[in-house]
C-alpha positions in Angstrom: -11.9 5.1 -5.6 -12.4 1.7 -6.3 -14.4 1.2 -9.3 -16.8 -1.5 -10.3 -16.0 -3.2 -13.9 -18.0 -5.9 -14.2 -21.1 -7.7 -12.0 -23.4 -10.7 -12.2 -26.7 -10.9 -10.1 -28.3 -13.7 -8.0 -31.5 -12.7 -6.3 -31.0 -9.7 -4.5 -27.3 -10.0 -4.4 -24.2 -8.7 -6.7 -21.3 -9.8 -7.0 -19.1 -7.0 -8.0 -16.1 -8.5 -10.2 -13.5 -5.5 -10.2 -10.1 -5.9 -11.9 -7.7 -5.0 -9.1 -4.1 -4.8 -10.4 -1.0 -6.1 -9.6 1.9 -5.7 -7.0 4.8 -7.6 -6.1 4.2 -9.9 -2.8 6.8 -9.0 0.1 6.9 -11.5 2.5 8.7 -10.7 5.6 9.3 -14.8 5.9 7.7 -15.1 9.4 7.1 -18.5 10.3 4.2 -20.4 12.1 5.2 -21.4 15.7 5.8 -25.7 16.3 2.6 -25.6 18.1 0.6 -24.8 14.6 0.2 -28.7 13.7 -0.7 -30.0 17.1 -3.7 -27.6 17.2 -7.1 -29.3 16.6 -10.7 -27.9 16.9 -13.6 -30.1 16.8 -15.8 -29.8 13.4 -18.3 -31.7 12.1 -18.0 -34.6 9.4 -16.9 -32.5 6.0 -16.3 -34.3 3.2 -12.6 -34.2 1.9 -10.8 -31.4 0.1 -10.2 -33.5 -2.5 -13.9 -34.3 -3.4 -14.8 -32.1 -6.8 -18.3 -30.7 -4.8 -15.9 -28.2 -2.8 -14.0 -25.8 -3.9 -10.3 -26.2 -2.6 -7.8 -23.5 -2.2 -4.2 -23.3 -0.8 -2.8 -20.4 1.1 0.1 -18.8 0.0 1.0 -16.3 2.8 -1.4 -14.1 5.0 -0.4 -11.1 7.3 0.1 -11.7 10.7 -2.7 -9.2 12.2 -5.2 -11.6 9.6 -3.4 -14.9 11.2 -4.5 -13.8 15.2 -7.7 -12.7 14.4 -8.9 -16.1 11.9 -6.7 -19.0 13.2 -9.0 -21.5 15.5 -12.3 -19.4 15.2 -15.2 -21.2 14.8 -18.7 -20.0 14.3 -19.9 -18.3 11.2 -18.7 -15.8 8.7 -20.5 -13.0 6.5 -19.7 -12.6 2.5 -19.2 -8.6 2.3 -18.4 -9.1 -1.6 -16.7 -12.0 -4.2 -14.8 -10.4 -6.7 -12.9 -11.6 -9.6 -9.4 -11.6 -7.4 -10.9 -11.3 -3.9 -13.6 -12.7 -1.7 -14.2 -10.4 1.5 -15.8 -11.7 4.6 -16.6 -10.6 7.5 -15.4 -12.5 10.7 -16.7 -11.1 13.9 -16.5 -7.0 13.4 -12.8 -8.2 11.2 -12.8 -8.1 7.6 -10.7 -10.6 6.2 -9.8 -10.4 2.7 -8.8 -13.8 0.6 -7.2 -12.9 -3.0 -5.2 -13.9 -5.6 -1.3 -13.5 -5.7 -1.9 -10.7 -8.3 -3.3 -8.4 -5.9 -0.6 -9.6 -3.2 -0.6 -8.8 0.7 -2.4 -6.8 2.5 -3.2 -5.9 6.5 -6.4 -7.8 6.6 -5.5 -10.5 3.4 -5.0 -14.3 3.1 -3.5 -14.9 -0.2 -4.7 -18.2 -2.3 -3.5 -19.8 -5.5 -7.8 -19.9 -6.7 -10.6 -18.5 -5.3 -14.5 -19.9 -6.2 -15.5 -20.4 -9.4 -19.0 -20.5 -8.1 -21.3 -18.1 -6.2 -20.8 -18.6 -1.8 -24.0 -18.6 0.0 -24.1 -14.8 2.2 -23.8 -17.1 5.6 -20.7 -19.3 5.6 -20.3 -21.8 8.4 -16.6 -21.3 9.6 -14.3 -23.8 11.1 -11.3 -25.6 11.3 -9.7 -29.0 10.5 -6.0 -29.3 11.2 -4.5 -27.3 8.7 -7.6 -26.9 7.2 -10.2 -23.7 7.0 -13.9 -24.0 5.9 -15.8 -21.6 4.5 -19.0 -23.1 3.5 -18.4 -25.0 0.7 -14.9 -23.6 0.6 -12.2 -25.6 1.7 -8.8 -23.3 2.3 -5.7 -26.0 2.9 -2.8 -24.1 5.1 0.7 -25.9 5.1 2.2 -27.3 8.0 4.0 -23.9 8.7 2.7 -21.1 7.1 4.2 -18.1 6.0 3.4 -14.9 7.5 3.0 -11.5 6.2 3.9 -8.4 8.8 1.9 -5.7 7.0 3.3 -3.1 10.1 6.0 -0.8 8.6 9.3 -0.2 10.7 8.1 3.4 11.0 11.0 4.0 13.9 13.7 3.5 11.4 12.0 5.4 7.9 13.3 8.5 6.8 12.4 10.3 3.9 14.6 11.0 1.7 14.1 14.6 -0.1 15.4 13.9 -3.3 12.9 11.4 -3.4 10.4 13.7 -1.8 10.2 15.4 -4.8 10.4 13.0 -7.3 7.5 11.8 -5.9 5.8 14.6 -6.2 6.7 15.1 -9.9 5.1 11.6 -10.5 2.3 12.2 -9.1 1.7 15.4 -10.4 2.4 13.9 -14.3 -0.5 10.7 -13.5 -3.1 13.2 -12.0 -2.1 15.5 -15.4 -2.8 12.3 -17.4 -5.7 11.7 -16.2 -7.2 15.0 -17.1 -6.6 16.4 -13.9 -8.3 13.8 -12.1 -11.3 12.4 -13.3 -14.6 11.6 -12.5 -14.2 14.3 -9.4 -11.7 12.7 -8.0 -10.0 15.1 -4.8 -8.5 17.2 -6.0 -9.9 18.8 -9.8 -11.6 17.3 -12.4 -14.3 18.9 -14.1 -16.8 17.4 -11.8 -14.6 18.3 -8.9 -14.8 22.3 -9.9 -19.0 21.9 -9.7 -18.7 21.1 -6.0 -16.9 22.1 -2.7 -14.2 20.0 -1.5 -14.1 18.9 1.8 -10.1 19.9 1.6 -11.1 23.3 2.2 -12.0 23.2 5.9 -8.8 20.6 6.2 -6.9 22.9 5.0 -7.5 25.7 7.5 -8.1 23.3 10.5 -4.8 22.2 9.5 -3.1 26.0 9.8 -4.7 26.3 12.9 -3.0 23.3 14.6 -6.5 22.6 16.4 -6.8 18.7 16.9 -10.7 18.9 17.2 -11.1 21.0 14.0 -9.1 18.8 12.4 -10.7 15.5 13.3 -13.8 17.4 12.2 -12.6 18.5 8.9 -11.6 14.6 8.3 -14.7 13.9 9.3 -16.2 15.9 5.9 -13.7 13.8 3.8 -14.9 10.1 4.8 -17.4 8.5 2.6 -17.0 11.4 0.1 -16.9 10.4 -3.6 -18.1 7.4 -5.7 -16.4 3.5 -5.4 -16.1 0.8 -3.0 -13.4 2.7 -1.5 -14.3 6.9 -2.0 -12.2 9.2 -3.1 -12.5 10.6 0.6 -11.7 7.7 2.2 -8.5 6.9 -0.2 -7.2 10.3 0.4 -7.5 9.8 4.6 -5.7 6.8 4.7 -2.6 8.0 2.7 -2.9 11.4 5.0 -2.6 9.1 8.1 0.2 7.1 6.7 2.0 10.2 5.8 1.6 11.2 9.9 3.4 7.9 10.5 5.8 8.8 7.9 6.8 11.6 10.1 5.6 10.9 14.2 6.0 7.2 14.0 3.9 5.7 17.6 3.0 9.2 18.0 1.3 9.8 15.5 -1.4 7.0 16.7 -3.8 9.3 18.4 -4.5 11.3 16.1 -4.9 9.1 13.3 -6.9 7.2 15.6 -9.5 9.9 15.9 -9.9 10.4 12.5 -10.5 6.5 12.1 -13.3 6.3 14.7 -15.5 9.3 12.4 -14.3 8.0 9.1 -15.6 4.3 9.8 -18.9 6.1 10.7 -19.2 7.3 7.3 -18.2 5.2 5.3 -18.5 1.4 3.5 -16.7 -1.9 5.8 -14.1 -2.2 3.0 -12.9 1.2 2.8 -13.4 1.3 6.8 -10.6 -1.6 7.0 -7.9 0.2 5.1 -8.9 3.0 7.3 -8.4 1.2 10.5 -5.0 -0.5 9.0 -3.8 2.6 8.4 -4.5 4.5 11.4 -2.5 1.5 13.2 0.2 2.4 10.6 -0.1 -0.7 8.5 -0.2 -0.8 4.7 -0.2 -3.3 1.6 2.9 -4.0 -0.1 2.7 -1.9 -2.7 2.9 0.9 0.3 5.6 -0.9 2.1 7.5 -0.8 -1.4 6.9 2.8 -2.0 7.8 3.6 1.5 11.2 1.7 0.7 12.1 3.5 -1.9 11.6 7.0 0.2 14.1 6.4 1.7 16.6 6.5 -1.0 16.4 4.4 -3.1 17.5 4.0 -7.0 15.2 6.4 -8.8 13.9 3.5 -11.0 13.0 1.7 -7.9 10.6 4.9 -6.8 9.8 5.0 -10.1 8.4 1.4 -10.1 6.5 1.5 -6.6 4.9 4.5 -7.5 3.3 3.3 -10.3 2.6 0.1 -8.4 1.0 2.2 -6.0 -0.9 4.2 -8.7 -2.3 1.0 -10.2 -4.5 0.5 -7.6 -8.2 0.8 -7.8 -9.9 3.2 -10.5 -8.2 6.4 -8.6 -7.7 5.2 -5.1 -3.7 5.2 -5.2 -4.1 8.8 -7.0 -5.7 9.5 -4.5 -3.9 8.0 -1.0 -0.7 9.2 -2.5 -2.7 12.8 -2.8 -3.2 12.1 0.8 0.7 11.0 1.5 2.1 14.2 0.2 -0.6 16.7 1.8 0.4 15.5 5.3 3.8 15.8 4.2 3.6 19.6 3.6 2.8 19.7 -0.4 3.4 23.4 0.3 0.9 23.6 2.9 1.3 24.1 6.7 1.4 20.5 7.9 -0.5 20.0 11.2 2.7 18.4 13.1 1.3 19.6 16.6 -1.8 17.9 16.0 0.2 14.6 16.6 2.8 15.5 19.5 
């Protein structure tokens, strides 16, 4: 769960400001092709970056899957939400988050040095100068090659190592225990939890039974359940489908696709994007950290990414990595058939 901190109001619009923390940026140092500078599309007159009535930003690195769906679109783009570290738009049925280096990359984020100080219109014109993006009012400079973010984990060579298995367990189990067994109903307890049915329940058995279309429908329950930008629900989905990655790789893909295709039915555009990403097996890089250090890594290294991981959102990496470690058994009966 993603919780709002802080909002202002114009009209009938709010701007929710929430405090995302921090990760460490991993750049996997891809680089633009030669053809990125020769590329022109026709815009109309703008005036320059450098005039003060535009707000000018510089890109510091942006995932590839973001680069192939943005790069040399024209037309307009939707503001979904401006927070204090992020701006979300939506380009086409993509959402394409821009943020600060603080909250680092992402499978759907552009990274800037500054976002808007000011309040973007809901419409924003979108097109392209050279190495230039505009947003509106917002001018986004690119350099002449810029560097590339591939938020797609190398699922074909990860193996999990079990010392580390349960280490992350123990971690987990210590933050949900500091939290007062997970607050504000969050999955898995909480006093709020105990007052109502969780959907984990009927996942639970479906999973036992090794029934694919029980089990899609038991996710189904789970998506768009619980407060935040991004429910508890929702959180919890995305680290389960990860964790099938974890252990099918490309085969995991149709199942996790199913559960993707309910969830975004159910549930809000932002939390529907880290659904999608992760039912492609993509993941931010505090995941692609975590998932590093799984595979045997220094303990202090684990140690680190997992609270990297947990840092995220009000409860939402409590809750993924509650997700990770049910699909990973967690001492249940882990529904490996569903994805052969």
């Amino acid at each position: 769960m993603m919780r709002d901190t802080k909002t202002c109001s114009w009209g009938n619009n709010v701007i929710d400001a929430t405090p995302l923390l921090s990760c460490s940026s991993v750049s996997s140092g891809w680089k633009a092709d030669s053809s990125f500078s020769r590329r022109r599309y026709r815009v109309e007159a703008r005036p320059k970056c450098r005039d003060l009535r535009v707000c000018t930003s510089t890109l510091c690195s942006i995932s590839a899957q973001t680069w192939e769906r943005l790069y040399g679109v024209a037309g307009e783009a939707t503001l979904l939400g401006q927070f204090t570290r992020a701006v979300n738009i939506m380009v086409a049925d993509h959402l394409i988050a821009l943020v600060l280096p603080e909250i680092g990359n992402g499978p759907f984020h552009a990274v800037v040095d500054v976002l808007p100080s000011t309040v973007l219109p809901h419409y924003l014109p979108l097109s392209w100068d050279a190495e230039q993006l505009w947003l509106g009012p917002w001018c986004v400079q690119f350099q002449s090659k810029p560097t590339f973010w591939d938020s797609r984990v190398a699922w074909e060579e990860f193996s999990i190592d079990a010392e580390a298995y349960r280490d992350l367990s123990a971690f987990v189990k210590v933050a949900a225990q500091s939290r007062d067994a997970w607050q504000d109903g969050v999955i898995l307890g909480g006093a709020a939890g105990k007052r109502q049915v969780s959907p984990l329940t009927a996942l639970d058995a479906a999973g036992k039974s090794g029934d694919a279309d029980a089990f899609v429908a038991a996710a189904a329950l789970l998506a768009g359940w619980g407060p935040g930008l991004t429910p508890s629900g929702d959180d919890f989905l995305a680290g389960l489908m990860l964790s099938f990655w974890a252990q099918k790789g490309e085969a995991a893909r149709p199942l996790c696709e199913r559960i993707a295709a309910v969830a975004l039915l159910r549930t809000t555009r932002l939390s529907g994007a880290f659904l999608q990403a992760a039912a492609n097996g993509l993941a931010d890089a505090r995941w692609h950290a975590l998932l590093h250090a799984l595979t045997g890594a220094p303990g202090v290294m684990l140690k680190q990414a997992t609270r990297e991981v947990l840092a995220f959102g009000a409860t939402s990496g409590l809750d993924s990595l509650a997700g990770f470690l049910w699909g990973l058994g967690n001492g249940r009966s882990c529904p490996y058939p569903l994805c052969s």
